[in-house]
N, C-alpha and C positions, 0 to 999 in steps of 0.2 A: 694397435698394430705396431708392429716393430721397422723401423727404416735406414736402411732404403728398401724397396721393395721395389718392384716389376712387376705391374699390370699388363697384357696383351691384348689388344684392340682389333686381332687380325692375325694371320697367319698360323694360327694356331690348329685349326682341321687341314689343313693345305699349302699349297706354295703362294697364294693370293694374300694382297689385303694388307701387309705389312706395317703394322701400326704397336706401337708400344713406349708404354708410360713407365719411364724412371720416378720413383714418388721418394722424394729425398726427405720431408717432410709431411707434415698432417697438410699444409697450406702451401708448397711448393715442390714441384714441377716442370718436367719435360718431355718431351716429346721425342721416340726415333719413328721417323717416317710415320707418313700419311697415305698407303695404298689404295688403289682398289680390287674389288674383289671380281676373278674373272672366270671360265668355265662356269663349272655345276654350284659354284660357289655365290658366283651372281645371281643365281639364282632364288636362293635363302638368305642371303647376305646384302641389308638395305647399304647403299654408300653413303648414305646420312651420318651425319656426327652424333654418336649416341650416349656419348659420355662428356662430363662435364671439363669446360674450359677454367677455370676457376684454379688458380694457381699456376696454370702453366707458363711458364717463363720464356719456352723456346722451342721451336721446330727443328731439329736436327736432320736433315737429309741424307742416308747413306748412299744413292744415287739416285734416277731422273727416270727408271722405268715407270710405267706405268703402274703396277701393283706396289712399288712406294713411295709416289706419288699423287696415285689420281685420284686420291680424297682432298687435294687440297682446295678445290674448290668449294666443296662442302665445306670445310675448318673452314675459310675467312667467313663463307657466309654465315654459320653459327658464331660470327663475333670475334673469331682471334687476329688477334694484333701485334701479337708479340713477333719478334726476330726469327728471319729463317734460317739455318743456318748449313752451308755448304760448302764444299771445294770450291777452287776458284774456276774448273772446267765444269763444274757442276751450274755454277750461277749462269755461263756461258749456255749452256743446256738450256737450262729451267725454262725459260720463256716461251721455248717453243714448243716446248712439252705443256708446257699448263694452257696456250693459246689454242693448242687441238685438241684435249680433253675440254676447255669450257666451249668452245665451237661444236661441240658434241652432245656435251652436258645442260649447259645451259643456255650460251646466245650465239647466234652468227652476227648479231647488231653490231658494224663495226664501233660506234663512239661506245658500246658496252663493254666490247673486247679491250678497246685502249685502255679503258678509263682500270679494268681489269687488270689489266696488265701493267702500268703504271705504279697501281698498290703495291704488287707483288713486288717491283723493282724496289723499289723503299722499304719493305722490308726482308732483300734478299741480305746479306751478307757473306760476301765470300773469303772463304779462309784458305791459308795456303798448309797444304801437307805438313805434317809431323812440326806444329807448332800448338801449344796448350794457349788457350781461348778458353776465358774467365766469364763462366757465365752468372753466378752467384757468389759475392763477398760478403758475410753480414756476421755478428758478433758472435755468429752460433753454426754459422757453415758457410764452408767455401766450395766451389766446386767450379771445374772447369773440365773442359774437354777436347780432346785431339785427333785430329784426321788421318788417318794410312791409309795409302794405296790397297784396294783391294782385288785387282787386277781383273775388275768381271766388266767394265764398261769405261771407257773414258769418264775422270773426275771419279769413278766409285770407290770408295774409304768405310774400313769400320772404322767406330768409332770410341776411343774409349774413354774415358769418365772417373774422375779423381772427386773422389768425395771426402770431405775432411770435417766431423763435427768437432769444434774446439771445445764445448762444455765436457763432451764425455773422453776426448783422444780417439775417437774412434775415425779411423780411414779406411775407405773402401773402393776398389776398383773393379769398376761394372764395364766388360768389353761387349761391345752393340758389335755381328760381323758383318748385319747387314748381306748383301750377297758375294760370296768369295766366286773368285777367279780359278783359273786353272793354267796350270805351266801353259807355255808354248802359243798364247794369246798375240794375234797380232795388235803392235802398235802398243802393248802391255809389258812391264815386267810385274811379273808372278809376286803375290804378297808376300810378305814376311810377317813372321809370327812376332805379337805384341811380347815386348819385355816379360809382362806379369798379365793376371787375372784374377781376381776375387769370385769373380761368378760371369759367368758367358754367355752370351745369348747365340746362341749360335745355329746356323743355316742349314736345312740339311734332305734338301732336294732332291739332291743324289747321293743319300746316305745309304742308300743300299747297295749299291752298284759301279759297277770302275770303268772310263772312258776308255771306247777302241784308244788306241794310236794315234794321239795328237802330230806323233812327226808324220805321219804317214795320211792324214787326213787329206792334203793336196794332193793325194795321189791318184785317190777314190774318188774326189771331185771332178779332177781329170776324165778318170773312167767314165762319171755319170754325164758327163758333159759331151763326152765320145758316144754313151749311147742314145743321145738323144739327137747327135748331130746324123747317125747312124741312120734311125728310126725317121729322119728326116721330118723330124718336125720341131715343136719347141717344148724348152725345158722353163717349167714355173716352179719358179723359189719361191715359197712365201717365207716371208722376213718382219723382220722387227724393224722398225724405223730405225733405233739407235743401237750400236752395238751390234748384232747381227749383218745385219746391212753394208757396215762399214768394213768387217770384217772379210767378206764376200767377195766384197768386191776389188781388195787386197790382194786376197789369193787369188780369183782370177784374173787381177791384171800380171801378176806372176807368173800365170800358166801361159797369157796369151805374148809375154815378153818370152819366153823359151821356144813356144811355138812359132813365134813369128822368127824368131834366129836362123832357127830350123827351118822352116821355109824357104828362108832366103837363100842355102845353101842347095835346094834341091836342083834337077834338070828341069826342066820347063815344059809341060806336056805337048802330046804332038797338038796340030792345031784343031783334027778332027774328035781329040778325046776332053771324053765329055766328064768333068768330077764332081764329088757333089761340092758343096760349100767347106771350106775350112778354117780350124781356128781362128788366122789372121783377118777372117773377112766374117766371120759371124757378129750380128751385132747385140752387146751388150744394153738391156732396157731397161731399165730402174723406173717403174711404175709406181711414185707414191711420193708427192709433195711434201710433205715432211720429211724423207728421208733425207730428198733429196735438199733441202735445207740445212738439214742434220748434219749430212758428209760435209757442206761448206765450211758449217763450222769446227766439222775435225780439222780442217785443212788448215782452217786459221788457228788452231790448236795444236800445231807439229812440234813444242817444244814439251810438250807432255808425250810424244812418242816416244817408245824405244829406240835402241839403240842400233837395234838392225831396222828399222822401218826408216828414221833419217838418215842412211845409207843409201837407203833407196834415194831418197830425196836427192841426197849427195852428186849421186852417179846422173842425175837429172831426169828420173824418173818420175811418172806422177799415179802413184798407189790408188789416188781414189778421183783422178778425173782425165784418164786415159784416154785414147784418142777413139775407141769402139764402143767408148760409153753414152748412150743414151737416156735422156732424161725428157720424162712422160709428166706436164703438171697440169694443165687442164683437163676438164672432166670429158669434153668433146676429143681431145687428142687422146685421150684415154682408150675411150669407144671407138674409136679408130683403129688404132692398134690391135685392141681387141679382135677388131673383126677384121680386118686383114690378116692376121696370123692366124685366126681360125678358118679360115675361107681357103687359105692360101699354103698352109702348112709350112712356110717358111721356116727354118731352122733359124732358132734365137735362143738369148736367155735371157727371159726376163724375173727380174726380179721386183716382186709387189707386196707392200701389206698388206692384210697382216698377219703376223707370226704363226699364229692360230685359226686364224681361216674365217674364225666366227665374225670377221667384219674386214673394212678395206675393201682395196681393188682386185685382191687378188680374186676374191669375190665371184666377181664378172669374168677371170681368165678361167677359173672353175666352169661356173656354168655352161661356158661358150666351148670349152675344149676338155672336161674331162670325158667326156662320152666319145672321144678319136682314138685310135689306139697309136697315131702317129706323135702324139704328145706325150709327156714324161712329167709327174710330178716328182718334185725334190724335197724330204722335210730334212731340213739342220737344226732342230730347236725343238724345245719340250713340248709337248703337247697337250696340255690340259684335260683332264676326265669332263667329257662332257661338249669339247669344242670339235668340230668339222674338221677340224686336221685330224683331231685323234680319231672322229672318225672313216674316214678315208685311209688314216693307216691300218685301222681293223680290217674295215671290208675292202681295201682295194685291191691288194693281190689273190683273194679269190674269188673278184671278178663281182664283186655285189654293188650296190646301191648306196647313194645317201639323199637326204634331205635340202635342195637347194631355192631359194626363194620360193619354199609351196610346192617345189615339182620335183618330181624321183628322179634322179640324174643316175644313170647306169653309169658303173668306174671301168672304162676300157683301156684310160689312157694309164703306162707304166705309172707306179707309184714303190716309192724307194725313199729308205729313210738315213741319213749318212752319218754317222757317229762320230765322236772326236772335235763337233764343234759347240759343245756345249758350251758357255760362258762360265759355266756354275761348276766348280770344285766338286770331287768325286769323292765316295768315303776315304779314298788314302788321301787323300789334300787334305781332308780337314781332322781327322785323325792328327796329322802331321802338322796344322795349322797349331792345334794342343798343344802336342808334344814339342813344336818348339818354342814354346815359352820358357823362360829359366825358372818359374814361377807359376805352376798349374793351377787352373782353375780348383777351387772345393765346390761350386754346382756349374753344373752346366746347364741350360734350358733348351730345348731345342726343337726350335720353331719354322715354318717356311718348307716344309715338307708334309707327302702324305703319310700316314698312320705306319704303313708298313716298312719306310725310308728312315723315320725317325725312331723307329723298334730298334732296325737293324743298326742303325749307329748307335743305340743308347745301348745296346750288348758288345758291339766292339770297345766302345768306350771303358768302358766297365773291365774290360777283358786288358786294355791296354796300363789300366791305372791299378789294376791287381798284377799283373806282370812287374811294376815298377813299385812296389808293397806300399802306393799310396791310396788315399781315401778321396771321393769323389761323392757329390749326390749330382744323380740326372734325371734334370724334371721333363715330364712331356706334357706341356699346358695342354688343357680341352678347354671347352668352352661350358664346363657345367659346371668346376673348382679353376679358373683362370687366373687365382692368384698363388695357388699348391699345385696342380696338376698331378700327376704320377710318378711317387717317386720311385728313383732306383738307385742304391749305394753299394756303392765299394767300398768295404772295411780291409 
């Protein structure tokens, strides 16, 4: 075998799972990301560790979702020890993230969770942005690697990878992307494209297709927040604990600082008329103890905000713990809510996990209120083949059914899906992620999408680097050749 090489553990049929082995030599070893596999994917896809530990020197983390993540509890328990290694808002993350996947996974025992949790703290190491971190010096290879901004989530960074064999001169630069970001991100600025690349592992989610109108996205939220206040009842968001979530509820504390301005300037209605509820008094619910964890520690992370977000700050604003916002963490205060806003049809917006429907609280807001047609469902986020969200965006607008704990739940309540908040870079982003390196990759690989998303980038691809009379190979790993995959070249 010739090295370095790239093995993939993961993401390789889909956007789940995210796992891949740098193999610098015959006996050493790295690791990017540890996901787990979610959708139709969890399905046929064990989260067990099923390859060997044996030389790997390092865990490298490109951020704290759960698909490059939530194998890590599987990795310690097959035996690894080695160093984790991550941003410094990444390290701030981790804990909370690996403490609700093992609370899931494997114990609610508190002295198990500590004693857990503990470990992982010893072997976290947090590294600060666009500084090179020496992970192998030895007489025969050096290698080290560097974090950037990747603009998809608080602390998220590709990652790149300096390989140097001193016997043969041979150096090489292997860039991890990890998952890229998209302009107009709050609390983010947008990535920048690495110097150089030797060979790219790169993301490609939404390799087929280009984000509505990120400026215009608050605008639509606006809209959808208006018809649900309209419809007089409530609007459920399901959300991601991190990143989604924090996002959200940004923009709407945005909307609800305009609207409340406005308000304040209006006449006063007479004393006999009767309105319904509006913006300044509808109440903001964030149903889901981790998030709500999650946002605290954005808070105490504002020096990694952008530069229009501490503005906000500046002005004495507070982005993500305004004064309408509601925060749901007991299980009993949960089911309360619950059933008060579906008894009561109270106009609200809450927002619960999880992302995808297939678990969390939002859960319980589904079963209890999708069958009203005074309730409004909202998705901002991908939806996985095979999860309750995606199916509820199939059948809900013409009025079908889904499958919820065991029982048919008819879809009466609106269901609408709002574009432009995707976290994840669209084929011009990452197209242009390429193209700005002064130094283009010779292969690309590309991983972290479905079949049809990763076709369509590996023909624009090809299309961009014969326009520019350069050579390119693009691999598209499966999982029956996971170390050659399909290739495709531009001569």
């Amino acid at each position: 075998m010739t090295y370095p090489t790239v093995m993939h553990h993961g993401a390789i049929n889909g956007v789940t799972g995210s796992c891949h082995q740098l193999q610098m030599t015959g006996s050493s070893s790295i690791l990017i990301d540890c996901g787990l596999f979610q959708g139709e994917e969890a399905h046929s896809q064990s989260p067990g560790i099923s390859f060997s530990l044996v030389g790997i020197k390092a865990l490298v983390i490109t951020h704290v979702h759960a698909d490059h993540v939530g194998r890590l509890p599987y990795l310690l328990a097959a035996g690894f020890k080695g160093p984790i290694l991550c941003s410094q808002p990444s390290a701030k993350l981790l804990p909370l993230i690996l403490e609700d996947a093992f609370k899931l996974e494997v114990s609610r025992e508190p002295k198990t969770i500590e004693r857990y949790l503990q470990r992982v703290s010893q072997q976290i190491i947090a590294l600060p942005f666009d500084h090179w971190f020496s992970i192998e010096q030895t007489e025969t290879l050096h290698l080290r690697i560097r974090l950037q901004r990747a603009g998809h989530i608080l602390g998220s960074a590709y990652v790149e990878c300096d390989l140097k064999y001193l016997k043969t001169g041979l150096a090489r630069r292997i860039v991890f992307s990890g998952d890229l970001g998209a302009p107009h991100t709050p609390f983010l600025p947008a990535p920048k494209s690495p110097e150089s690349a030797d060979v790219l592992i790169l993301e490609s989610t939404y390799g087929d297709r280009f984000h509505e109108n990120r400026l215009t996205r608050q605008e639509r939220l606006e809209r959808a927040i208006d018809k649900a206040l309209s419809d007089h009842g409530t609007l459920l968001i399901p959300a991601f604990s991190l990143g989604r979530t924090q996002e959200l509820l940004y923009e709407i504390e945005d909307i609800l600082h305009r609207k409340t301005l406005s308000e304040s300037v209006r006449p006063a209605p007479a004393d006999n008329q009767c309105l319904p509820i509006t913006w300044p008094k509808v109440p903001v619910i964030l149903d889901s103890p981790l998030a709500s964890r999650l946002t605290k520690v954005y808070r105490e992370l504002e020096d990694y905000w952008n530069a229009e977000a501490k503005i906000r700050l500046g002005n004495g604003r507070k982005p993500l713990h305004f004064g309408q916002l509601i925060t749901v963490d007991s299980h009993a205060q949960h089911m309360q809510t619950v059933n008060y806003l579906a008894s009561t049809g109270r106009p609200a917006i809450v927002i619960a996990g999880g992302g995808m429907c297939s678990s969390g609280r939002i859960v319980n807001y589904l079963k209890a209120m999708l069958t009203d047609k005074r309730h409004n469902v909202l998705f901002t986020g991908y939806q996985a083949k095979g999860t309750l969200g995606a199916l509820i965006q199939k059948y809900g607008p013409s009025g079908g059914f889904v499958e919820l704990k065991g029982e048919r739940c008819m879809i009466r309540a609106g269901v609408s899906t709002l574009g432009g908040y995707s976290a994840h870079a669209d084929q011009k982003d990452l197209l242009n992620f390429v193209s700005g390196m002064s130094q283009w990759p010779e292969e690309i690989r590309l991983v972290h999408g479905e079949e049809q998303a990763r076709r369509a980038l590996a023909t624009e691809l090809l299309s961009l680097y014969r326009a520019q009379n350069k050579r390119v190979d693009v691999l598209v790993p499966s999982d029956v050749k996971p170390l050659l995959g399909s290739k495709l070249r531009s001569s």
